[in-house]
C-alpha positions in Angstrom: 25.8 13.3 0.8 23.0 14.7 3.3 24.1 18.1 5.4 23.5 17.7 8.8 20.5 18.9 10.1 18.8 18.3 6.7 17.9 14.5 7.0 17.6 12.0 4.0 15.1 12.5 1.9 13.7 9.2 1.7 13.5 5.8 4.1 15.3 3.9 1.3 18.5 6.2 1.0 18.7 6.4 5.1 19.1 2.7 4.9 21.3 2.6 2.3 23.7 5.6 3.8 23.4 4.5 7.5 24.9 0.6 6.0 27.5 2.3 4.4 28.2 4.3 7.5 28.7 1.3 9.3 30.7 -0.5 6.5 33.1 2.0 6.7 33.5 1.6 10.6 33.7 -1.9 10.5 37.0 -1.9 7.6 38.2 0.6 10.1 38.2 -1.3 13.1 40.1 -4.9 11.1 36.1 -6.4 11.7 36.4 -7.6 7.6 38.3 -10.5 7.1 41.5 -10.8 5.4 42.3 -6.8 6.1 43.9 -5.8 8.7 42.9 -2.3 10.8 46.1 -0.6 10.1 46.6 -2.1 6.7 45.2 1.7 4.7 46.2 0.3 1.9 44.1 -3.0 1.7 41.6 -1.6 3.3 41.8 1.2 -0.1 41.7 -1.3 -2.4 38.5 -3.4 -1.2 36.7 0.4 -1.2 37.8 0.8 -5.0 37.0 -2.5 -5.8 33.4 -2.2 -3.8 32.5 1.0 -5.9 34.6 0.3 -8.6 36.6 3.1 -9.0 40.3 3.8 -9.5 42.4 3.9 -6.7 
């Protein structure tokens, strides 16, 4: 995680933090297929299943 006001420490984790910024928004707003916006629970299994982690 970076603190605000801190900044990433490299160009490479940026990227990689700023798409997952913006992966998360776009399972919020029902922009992934087959999951619905208000459908938590969907949307908490493709993130488990994305880092592979239990849920």
């Amino acid at each position: 995680m970076v603190r605000p006001g801190l900044g990433f420490k490299s160009m490479s984790s940026a990227r990689q933090i700023i798409c997952g910024y913006e992966i998360f928004a776009m399972i919020r707003k029902g922009q992934v297929k087959r999951i619905l916006a208000n459908d938590m629970e969907a949307q908490r299994t493709l993130i488990a299943s994305l880092f592979a982690i239990a849920a």
